[in-house]
C-alpha positions as CSV (number, residue, x, y, z in Angstrom):
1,X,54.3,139.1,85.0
2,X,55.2,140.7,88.0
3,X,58.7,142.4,88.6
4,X,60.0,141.8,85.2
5,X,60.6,144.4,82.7
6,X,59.7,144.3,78.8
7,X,63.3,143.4,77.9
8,X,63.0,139.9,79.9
9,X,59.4,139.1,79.6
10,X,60.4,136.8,77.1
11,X,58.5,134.2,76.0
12,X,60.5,130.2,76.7
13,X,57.7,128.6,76.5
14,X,56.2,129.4,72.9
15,X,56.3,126.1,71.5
16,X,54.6,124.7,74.1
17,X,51.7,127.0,73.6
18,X,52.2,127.0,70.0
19,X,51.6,123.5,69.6
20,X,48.6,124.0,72.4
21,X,47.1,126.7,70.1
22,X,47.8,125.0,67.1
23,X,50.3,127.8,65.4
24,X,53.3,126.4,63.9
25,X,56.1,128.2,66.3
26,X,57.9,130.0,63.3
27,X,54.3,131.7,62.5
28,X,55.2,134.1,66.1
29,X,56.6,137.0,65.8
30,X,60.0,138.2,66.7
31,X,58.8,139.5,69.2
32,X,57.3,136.7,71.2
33,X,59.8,134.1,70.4
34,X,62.3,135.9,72.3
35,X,63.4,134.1,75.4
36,X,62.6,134.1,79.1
37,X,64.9,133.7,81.8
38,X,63.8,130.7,83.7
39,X,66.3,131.8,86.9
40,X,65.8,128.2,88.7
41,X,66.2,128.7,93.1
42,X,65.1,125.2,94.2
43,X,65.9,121.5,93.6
44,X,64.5,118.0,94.4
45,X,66.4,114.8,93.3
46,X,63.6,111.8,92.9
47,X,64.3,108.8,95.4
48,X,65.3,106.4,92.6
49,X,67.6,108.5,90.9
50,X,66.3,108.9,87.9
51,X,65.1,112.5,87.5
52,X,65.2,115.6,89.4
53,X,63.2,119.0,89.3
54,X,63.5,122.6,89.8
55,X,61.3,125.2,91.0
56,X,62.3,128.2,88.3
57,X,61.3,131.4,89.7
58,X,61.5,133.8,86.6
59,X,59.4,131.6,84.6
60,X,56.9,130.5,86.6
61,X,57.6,127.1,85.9
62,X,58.8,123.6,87.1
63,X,61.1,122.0,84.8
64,X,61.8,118.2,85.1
65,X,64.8,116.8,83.7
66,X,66.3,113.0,83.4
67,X,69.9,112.2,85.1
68,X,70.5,109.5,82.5
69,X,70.2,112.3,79.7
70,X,71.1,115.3,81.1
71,X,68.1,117.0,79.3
72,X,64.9,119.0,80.3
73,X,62.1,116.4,79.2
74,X,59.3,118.2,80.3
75,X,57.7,121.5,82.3
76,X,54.6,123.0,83.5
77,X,53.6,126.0,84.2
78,X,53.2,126.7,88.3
79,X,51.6,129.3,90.6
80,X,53.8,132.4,91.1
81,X,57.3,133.0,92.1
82,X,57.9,130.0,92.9
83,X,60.6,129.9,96.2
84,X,60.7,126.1,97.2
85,X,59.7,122.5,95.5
86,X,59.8,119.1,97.4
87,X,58.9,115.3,96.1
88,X,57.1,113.2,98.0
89,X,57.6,110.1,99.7
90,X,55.9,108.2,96.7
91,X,58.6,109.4,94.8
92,X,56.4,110.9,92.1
93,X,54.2,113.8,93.8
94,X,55.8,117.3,93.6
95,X,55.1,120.3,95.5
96,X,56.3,123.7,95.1
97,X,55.9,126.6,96.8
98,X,54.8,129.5,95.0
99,X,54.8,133.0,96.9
100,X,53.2,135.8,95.2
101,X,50.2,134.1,94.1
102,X,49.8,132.3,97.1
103,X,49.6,128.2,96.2
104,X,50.9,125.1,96.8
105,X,51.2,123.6,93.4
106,X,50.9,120.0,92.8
107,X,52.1,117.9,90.4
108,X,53.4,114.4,89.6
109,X,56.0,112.7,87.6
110,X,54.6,109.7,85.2
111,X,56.2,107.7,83.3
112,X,55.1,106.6,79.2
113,X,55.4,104.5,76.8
114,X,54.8,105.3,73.3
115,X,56.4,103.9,70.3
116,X,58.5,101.9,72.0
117,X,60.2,104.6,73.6
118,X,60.0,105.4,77.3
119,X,59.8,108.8,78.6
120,X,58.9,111.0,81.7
121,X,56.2,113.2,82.1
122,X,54.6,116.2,84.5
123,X,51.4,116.5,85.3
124,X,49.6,119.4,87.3
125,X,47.4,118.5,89.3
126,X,45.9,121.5,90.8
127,X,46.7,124.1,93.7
128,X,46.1,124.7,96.8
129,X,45.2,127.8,98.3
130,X,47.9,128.6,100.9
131,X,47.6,133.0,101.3
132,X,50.4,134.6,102.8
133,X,53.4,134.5,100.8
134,X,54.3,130.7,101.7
135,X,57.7,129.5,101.2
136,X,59.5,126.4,102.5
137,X,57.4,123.1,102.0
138,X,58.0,119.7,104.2
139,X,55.7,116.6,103.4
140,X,55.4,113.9,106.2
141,X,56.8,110.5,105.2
142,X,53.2,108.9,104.8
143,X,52.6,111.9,102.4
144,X,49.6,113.0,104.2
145,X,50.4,116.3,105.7
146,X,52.3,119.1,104.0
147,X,53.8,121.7,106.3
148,X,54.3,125.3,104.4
149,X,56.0,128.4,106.1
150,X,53.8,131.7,105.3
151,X,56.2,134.4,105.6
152,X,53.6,137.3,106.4
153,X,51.4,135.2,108.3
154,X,54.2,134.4,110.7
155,X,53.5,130.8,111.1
156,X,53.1,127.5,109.5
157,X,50.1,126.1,107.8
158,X,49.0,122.7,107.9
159,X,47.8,121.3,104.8
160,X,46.0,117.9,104.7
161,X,46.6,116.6,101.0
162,X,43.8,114.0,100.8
163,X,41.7,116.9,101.2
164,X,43.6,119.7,99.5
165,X,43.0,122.1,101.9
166,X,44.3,123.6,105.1
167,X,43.7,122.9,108.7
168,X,45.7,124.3,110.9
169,X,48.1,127.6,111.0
170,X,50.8,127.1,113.9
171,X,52.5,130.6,114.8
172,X,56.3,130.3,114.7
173,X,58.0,133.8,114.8
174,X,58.2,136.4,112.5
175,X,59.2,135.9,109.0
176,X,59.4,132.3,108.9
177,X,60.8,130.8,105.0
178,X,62.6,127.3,105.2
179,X,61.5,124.5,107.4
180,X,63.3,120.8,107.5
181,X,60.7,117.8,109.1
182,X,62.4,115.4,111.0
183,X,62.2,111.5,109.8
184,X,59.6,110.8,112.7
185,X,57.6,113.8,111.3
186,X,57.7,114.4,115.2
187,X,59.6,117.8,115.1
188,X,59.6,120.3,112.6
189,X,62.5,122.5,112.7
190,X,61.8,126.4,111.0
191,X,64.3,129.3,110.0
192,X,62.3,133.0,111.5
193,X,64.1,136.3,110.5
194,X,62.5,138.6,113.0
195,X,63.6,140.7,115.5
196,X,65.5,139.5,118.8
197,X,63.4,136.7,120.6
198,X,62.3,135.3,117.1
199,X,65.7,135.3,114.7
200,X,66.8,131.3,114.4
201,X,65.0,128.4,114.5
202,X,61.9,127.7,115.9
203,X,61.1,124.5,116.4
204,X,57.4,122.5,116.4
205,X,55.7,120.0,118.6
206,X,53.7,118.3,115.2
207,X,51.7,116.2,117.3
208,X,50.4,118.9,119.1
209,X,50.8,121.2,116.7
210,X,52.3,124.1,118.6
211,X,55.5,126.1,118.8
212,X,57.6,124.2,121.4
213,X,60.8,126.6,122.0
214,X,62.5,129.3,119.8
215,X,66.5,129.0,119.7
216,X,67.9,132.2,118.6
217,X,70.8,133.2,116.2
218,X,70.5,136.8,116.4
219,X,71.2,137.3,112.6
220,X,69.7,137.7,109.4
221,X,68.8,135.3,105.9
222,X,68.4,132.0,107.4
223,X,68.7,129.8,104.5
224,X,67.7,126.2,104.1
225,X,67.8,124.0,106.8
226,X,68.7,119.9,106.9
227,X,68.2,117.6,109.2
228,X,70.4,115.1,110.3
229,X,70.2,111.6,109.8
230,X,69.0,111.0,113.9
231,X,67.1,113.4,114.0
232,X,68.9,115.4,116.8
233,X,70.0,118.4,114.7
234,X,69.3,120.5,112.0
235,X,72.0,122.9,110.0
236,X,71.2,125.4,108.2
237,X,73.2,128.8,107.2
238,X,72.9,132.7,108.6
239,X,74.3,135.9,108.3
240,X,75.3,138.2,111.3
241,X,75.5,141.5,111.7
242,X,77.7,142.8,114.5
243,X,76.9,146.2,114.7
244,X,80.0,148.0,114.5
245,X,80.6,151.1,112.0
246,X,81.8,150.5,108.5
247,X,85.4,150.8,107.7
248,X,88.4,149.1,106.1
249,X,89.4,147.6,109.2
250,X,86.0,146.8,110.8
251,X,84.7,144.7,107.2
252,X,87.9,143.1,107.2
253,X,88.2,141.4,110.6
254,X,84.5,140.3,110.0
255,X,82.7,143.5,112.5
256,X,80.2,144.3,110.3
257,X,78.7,141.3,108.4
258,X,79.8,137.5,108.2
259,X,78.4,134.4,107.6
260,X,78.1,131.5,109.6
261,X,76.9,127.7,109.5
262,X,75.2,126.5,112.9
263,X,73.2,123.3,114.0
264,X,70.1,123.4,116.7
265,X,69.0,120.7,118.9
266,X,65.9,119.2,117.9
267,X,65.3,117.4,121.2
268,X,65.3,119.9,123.1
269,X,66.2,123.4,123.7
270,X,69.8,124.0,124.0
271,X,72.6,126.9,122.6
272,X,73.6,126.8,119.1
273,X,76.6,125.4,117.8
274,X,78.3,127.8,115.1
275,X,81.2,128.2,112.6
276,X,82.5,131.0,111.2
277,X,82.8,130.5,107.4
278,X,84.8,133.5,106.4
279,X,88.5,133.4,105.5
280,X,90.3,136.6,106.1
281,X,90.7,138.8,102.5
282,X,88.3,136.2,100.7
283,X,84.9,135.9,102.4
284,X,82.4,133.9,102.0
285,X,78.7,135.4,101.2
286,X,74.7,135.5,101.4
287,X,75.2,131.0,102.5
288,X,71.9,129.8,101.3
289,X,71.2,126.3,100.4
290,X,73.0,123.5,102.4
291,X,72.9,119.3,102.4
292,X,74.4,116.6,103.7
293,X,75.8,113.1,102.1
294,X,73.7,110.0,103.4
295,X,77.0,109.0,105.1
296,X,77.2,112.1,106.7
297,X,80.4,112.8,106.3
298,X,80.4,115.9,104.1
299,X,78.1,119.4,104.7
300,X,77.9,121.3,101.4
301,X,76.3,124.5,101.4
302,X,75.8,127.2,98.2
303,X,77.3,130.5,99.0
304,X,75.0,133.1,96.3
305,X,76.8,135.9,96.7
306,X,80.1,134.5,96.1
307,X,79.3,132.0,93.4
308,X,80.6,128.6,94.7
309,X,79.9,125.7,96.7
310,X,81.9,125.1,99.9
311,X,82.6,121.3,101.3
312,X,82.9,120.8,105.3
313,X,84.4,117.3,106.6
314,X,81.0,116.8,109.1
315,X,82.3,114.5,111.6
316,X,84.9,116.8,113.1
317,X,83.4,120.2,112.1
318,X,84.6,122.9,115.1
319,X,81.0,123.9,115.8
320,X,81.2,126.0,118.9
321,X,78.3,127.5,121.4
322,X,80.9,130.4,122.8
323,X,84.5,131.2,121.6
324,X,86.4,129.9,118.8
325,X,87.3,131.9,115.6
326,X,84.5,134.1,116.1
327,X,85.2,136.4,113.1
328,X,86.9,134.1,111.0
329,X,87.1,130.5,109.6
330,X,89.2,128.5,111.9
331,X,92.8,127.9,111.1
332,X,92.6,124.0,110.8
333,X,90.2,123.9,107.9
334,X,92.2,126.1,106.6
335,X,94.8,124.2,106.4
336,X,93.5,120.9,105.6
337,X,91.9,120.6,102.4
338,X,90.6,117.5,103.4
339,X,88.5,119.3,105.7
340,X,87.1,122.2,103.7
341,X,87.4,123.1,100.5
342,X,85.7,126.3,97.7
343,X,84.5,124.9,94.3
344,X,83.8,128.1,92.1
345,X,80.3,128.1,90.2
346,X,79.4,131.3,88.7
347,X,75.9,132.4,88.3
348,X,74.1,132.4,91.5
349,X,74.3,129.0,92.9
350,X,70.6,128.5,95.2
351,X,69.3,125.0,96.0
352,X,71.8,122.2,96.5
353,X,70.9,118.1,95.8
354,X,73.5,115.2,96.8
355,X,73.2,112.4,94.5
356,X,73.0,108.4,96.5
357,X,76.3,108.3,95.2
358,X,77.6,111.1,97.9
359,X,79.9,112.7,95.5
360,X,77.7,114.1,92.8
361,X,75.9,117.4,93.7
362,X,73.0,119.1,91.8
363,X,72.6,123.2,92.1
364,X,70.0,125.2,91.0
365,X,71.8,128.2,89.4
366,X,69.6,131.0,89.4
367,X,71.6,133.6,86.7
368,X,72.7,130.5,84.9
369,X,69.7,129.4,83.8
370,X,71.1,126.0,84.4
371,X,71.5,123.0,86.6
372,X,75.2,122.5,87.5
373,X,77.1,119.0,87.9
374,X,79.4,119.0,90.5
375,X,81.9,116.2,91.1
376,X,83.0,116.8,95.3
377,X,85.8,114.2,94.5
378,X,87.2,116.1,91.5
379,X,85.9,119.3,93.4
380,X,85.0,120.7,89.8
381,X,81.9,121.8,87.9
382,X,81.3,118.6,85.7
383,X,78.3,118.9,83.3
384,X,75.7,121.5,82.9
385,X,72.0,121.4,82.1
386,X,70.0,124.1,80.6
387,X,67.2,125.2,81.4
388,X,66.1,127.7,78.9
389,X,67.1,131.5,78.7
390,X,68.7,134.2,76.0
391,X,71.7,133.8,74.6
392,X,73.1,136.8,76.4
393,X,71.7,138.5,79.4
394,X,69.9,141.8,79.1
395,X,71.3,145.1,80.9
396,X,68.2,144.5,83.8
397,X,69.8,140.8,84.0
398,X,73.6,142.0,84.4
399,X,71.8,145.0,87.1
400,X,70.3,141.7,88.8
401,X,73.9,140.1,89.0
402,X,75.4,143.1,90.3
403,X,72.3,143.0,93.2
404,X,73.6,140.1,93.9
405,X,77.0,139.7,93.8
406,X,78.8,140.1,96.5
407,X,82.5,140.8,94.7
408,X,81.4,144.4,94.4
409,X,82.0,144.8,98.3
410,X,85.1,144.9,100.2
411,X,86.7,141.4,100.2
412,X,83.6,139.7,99.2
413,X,81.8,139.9,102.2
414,X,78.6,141.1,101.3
415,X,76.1,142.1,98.5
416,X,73.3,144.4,98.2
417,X,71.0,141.4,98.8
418,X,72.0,140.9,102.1
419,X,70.5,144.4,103.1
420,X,67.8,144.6,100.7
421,X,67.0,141.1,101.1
422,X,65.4,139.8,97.4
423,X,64.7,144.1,96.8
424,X,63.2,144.1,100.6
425,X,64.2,144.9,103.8
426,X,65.5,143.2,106.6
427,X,65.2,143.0,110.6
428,X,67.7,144.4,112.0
429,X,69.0,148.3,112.2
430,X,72.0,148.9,110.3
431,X,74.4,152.0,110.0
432,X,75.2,152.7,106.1
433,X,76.8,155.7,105.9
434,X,74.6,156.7,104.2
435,X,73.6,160.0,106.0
436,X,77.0,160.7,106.9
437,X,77.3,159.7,110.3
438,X,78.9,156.6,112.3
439,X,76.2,154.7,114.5
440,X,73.2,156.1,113.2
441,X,71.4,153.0,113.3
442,X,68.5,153.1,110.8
443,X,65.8,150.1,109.5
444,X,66.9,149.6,105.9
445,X,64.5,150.7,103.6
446,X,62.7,148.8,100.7
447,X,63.9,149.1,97.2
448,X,60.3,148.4,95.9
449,X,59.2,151.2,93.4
450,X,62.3,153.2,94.5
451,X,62.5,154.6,90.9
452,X,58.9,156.9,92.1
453,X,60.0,156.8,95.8
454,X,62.4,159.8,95.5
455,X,63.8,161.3,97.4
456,X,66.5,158.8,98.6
457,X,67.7,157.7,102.1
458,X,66.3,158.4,105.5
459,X,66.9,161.8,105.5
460,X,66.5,162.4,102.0
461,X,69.2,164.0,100.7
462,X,69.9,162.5,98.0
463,X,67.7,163.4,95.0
464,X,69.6,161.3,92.0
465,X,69.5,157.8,92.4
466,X,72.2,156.9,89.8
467,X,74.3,159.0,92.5
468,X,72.7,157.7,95.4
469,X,73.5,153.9,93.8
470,X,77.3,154.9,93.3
471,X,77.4,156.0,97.1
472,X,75.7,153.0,97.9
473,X,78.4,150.8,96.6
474,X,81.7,152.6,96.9
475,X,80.7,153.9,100.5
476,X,78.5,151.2,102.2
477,X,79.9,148.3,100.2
478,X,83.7,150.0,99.9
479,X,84.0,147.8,96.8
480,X,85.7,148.5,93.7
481,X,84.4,151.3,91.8
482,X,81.9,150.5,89.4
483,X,81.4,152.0,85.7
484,X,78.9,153.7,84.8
485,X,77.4,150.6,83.0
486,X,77.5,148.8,86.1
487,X,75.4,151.7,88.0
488,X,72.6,151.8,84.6
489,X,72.2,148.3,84.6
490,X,71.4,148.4,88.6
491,X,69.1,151.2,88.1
492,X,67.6,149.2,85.5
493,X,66.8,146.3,87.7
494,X,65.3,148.0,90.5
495,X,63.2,149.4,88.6
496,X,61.5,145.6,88.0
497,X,61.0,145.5,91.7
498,X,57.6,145.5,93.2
499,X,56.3,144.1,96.5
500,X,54.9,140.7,96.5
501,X,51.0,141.3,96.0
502,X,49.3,142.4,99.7
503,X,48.1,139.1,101.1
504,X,45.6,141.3,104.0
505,X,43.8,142.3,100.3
506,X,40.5,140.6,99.7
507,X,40.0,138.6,96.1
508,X,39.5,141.5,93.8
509,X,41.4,144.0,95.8
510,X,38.5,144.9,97.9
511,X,39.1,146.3,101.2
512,X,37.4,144.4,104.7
513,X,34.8,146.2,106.5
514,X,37.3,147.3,109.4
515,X,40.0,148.6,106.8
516,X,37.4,150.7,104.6
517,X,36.7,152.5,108.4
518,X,40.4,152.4,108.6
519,X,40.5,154.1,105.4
520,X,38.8,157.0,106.8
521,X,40.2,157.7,110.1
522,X,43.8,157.7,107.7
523,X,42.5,160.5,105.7
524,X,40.7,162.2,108.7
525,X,42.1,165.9,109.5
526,X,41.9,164.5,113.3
527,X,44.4,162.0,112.6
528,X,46.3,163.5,109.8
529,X,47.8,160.6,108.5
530,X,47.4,161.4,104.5
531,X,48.8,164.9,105.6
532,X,52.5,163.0,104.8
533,X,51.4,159.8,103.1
534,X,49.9,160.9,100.3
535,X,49.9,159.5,96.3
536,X,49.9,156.4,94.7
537,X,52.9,155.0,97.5
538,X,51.6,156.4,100.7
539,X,54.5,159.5,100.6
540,X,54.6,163.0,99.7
541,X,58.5,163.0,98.7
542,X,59.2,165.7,101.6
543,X,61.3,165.5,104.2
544,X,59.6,166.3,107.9
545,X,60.8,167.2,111.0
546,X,58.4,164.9,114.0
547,X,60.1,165.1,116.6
548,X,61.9,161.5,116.4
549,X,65.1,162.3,115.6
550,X,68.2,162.9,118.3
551,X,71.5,164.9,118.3
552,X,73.2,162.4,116.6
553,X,71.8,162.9,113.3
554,X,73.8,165.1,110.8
555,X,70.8,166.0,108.9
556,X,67.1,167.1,110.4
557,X,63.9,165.5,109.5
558,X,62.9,162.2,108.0
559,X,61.9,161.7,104.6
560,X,58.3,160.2,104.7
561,X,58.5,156.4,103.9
562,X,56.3,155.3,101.6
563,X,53.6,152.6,103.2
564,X,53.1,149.8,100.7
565,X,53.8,146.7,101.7
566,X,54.2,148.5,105.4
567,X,52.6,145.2,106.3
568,X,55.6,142.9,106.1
569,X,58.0,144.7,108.1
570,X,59.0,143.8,111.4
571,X,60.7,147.2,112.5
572,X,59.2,150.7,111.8
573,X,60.0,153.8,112.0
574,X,63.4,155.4,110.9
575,X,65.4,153.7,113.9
576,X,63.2,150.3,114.2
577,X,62.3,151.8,117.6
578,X,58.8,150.2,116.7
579,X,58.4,146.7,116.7
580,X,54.7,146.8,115.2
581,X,52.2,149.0,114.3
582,X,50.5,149.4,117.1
583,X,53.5,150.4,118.5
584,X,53.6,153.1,115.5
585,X,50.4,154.4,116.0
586,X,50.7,154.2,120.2
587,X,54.1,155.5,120.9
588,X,56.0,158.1,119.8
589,X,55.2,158.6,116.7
590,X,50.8,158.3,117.5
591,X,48.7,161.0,115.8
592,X,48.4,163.1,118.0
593,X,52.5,164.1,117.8
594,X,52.7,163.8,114.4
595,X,50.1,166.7,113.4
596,X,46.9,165.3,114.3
597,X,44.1,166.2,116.7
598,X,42.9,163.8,118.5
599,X,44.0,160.3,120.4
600,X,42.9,157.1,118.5
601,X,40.2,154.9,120.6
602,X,40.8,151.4,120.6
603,X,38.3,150.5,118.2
604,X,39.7,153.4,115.8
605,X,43.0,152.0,116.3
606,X,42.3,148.5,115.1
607,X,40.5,149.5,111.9
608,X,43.8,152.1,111.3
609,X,46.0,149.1,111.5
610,X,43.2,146.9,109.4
611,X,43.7,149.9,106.8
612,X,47.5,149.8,106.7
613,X,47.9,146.1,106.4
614,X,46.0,146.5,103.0
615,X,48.4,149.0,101.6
């Protein structure tokens, strides 16, 4: 399994298989009875009630469980790292996203009788091939069409589900994940992370299947996205950067990073309308999953990085296109409690369900293992349902809660997720300190095989990464100092991370005809590529000097980035100067500056680019 080390590739599942196999489960070893986390991220709540699901991303799994027990009755195995999961409009089909091996995975809710005794079942149906890292999933209300967002496709595919196959791709921006349909099935509303022009919410003509306008938010992590009840709007939550250099003063009065909840027109392109979530000395951080009662009279939203849920009164909600309490919450919900209130969670709260009943909220807690009960009218955590997992987390599972939890910066206001978005990167430049300068705005580099990646940062100066992940959180994150546990058990789980698997790869890992005379020209003396990018990561560890760097810079020379997975970025180079890599190869940073010969032809250029996609 793929970015999970030995100590949580555990096995939940072995009575299942057991009793598949026909070995009594106490005949396993030790070994493989241990347990796996099952790290649930999404939820869907079945139309009548009766049952809900979750998408559980450790896993691999979807796990159905009855409201009138409060128990997991059944689960199925699903395609990989599983993001997103949706029921149907029958109220039995369920879809779930599944990003790294590429799928729509369906299945359906049945229900038995045997012995007298009624019971609920899954059933997997099969997958559809979907490519390209998809994650949000809408299905129309006649349960014909499934829209899927394919974050390194850019754009939305088009799945007909009577034929189980896809038939349209609809660009969208860069970096799409969540997407909200509206009841009509007329609009479709999606969150992009790219780069200024395509950061917020693009939103899609259906009929004619094409983009109709992009509204921007200029900020990063879109979460999930709701639609409301007329179809006019859809909320979702974002994160913004602001740009300015990181201090006491600056984190504090919300300059550097906050978090916001904003609504888009859907009828039309207009300015979004924004609140500030942040109170001043308690932020809120890394918002991800939001809803909305039936009545619409409440907005709840999961804030991750802090570890609750937070309640908004809807119908007078100070959303704002300019002005306002920019930087933090506004004073009147503040001092209402009727109008906004924090119910603490733990874990890492992710996907968020409200019950017909408009008080009771289901939450997919990801380092719980569990689904949480929340009561919005006792504003409490009421029941809890597990989903499976080990007694006590492992050291890689406490590193993974440090990851994410942002109590380890400054006043809560952000976590090392919301740089290294799920181990990754993100698309905006940031400054971080981290080579000792103010504004020196860099791209932040991914965490992927970082443990055989050295050396460390931009400039590479820093050769021990247990010193490098001290600096990171007591001078970027200006958080409370953290033992040395703390720092070993992060170490520990970034050494599970590994790049989703390279969609631009052919079945097999086999290269296309234009990258293997891509693969060439990279190695070629006359382009000199492999001179730098060398080994099994595309780097030689060294630190050069290209010519890209400026007086600014306290240190000379760039350490050589390693180029796997180059093909989902949206900003290269050390100061995202390059949008894509055409640019790269074109601009400033071309061959023939960078210690090659010659000039690249066009021809030579497109099978280059074919070449690096694959990486």
């Amino acid at each position: 399994m793929r970015g999970i080390t030995a100590d949580r590739c555990r096995c939940f599942w072995l009575p299942l298989v057991c009793c598949l196999i026909g070995l009594a489960p106490e005949a396993a070893s030790a070994e493989q009875s241990t347990v796996l986390d099952t790290s649930p991220v999404d939820i869907a709540l079945s139309g009548n009630g009766q049952w809900l699901v979750t998408a559980n991303q450790t896993s691999n799994t979807v796990s159905l469980v009855s409201r009138e027990t409060s128990q997991v009755v059944d689960s199925q195995p699903c395609g990989e790292h599983p993001v997103a999961v949706v029921i149907g409009p029958d109220g039995q089909s369920v879809f779930v996203s599944c990003q790294y091996s590429g799928e729509l995975s369906r299945l359906q809710v049945v229900e038995r009788d045997a012995d007298g005794k009624h019971s609920l079942k899954l059933e997997r149906l099969g997958d559809v091939r979907i490519g390209f890292e998809p994650h949000g999933v809408a299905v129309s209300s006649d349960g014909s069409t499934a829209y899927v967002a394919r974050k390194a496709a850019h754009d939305v595919a088009v799945v007909d589900l009577d034929a189980n196959k896809v038939t349209n791709h609809i660009k969208v921006g860069r970096w799409p994940r969540y997407v909200a349909l509206s009841s009509d099935d007329a609009r479709l509303a999606v969150g992009t992370s790219g780069t200024s022009g395509d950061d917020g919410i693009s939103v899609v003509d259906t009929q004619r299947g094409e983009l109709d306008y992009i509204e921007s938010v200029r900020g990063i992590n879109i979460g999930h996205l709701h639609v409301s009840r007329d179809d006019r709007y859809v909320y979702f939550p974002w994160m913004v950067y602001r740009t300015n250099p990181i201090t006491f003063d600056n984190i504090r009065r919300g300059w550097v990073l906050g978090s916001r909840i904003a609504r888009v027109r859907l009828d039309g392109s207009a300015r979004r309308e924004a609140i500030t979530l942040d109170p001043r000395g308690e932020a809120v951080a890394d918002p991800h999953g939001i809803a909305i009662t039936s009545d619409e009279q409440t907005l709840i939203a999961s804030a991750p990085g802090t570890h609750e849920l937070l309640a908004y009164r809807l119908p007078d909600l100070p959303l704002k296109q300019f002005g306002g309490s920019v930087d933090h919450i506004d004073p009147a919900l503040l001092r209402d409690r009727d109008r906004f209130f924090r119910i603490p969670l733990g874990g890492r709260p992710m996907g968020i369900r409200v019950a017909a009943d408009n008080r009771t909220v289901y939450v997919a807690n990801y380092l719980s293992n569990a689904v949480q009960v929340v009561d919005l009218t006792e504003r409490k955590v009421v029941g809890s349902i597990p989903l499976g997992g080990p007694a006590e987390p492992s050291p890689t599972r406490l590193g993974e809660a440090f990851f994410y939890d942002a109590r380890r910066s400054l006043d809560q206001w952000y976590s090392c997720h919301t740089c290294h978005y799920e181990g990754g990167s993100n698309s905006v430049v940031m400054d971080t300190l981290n080579d000792g300068t103010n504004n020196s705005f860099k791209t932040v580099l991914p965490l992927y095989n970082v443990l055989e990646t050295s050396p460390w940062t931009w400039h590479g100066w820093q050769r021990d990464l247990v010193a490098a992940v001290h600096k990171s959180t007591t001078t970027t994150m200006l958080g409370p100092k953290p033992t040395d546990e703390d720092v070993n058990n992060l170490v520990s789980y970034l050494e599970t991370l590994e790049p989703p698997p390279n969609p631009f790869r052919r079945s097999g890992g086999s290269l296309s005809e234009a990258a293997r005379r891509g693969k060439h020209i990279f190695g070629s003396e006359r382009i000199g590529c492999a001179v730098c990018h060398t080994g099994p990561h595309f780097t030689d560890g060294e630190v050069h000097d290209v010519g890209l760097g400026s007086s600014d810079d306290l240190y000379e020379g760039f350490n050589t980035p390693s180029l796997v997975g180059v093909h989902g970025k949206v900003r290269f180079l050390h100061d995202g100067r390059a949008k894509t890599l055409k640019d790269v190869l074109t601009g400033d940073h071309r061959p023939s500056k960078t210690g090659g010969t010659a000039e690249l032809s066009a021809d030579e250029l497109q099978d280059l680019i074919a070449y690096l996609r694959s990486l």
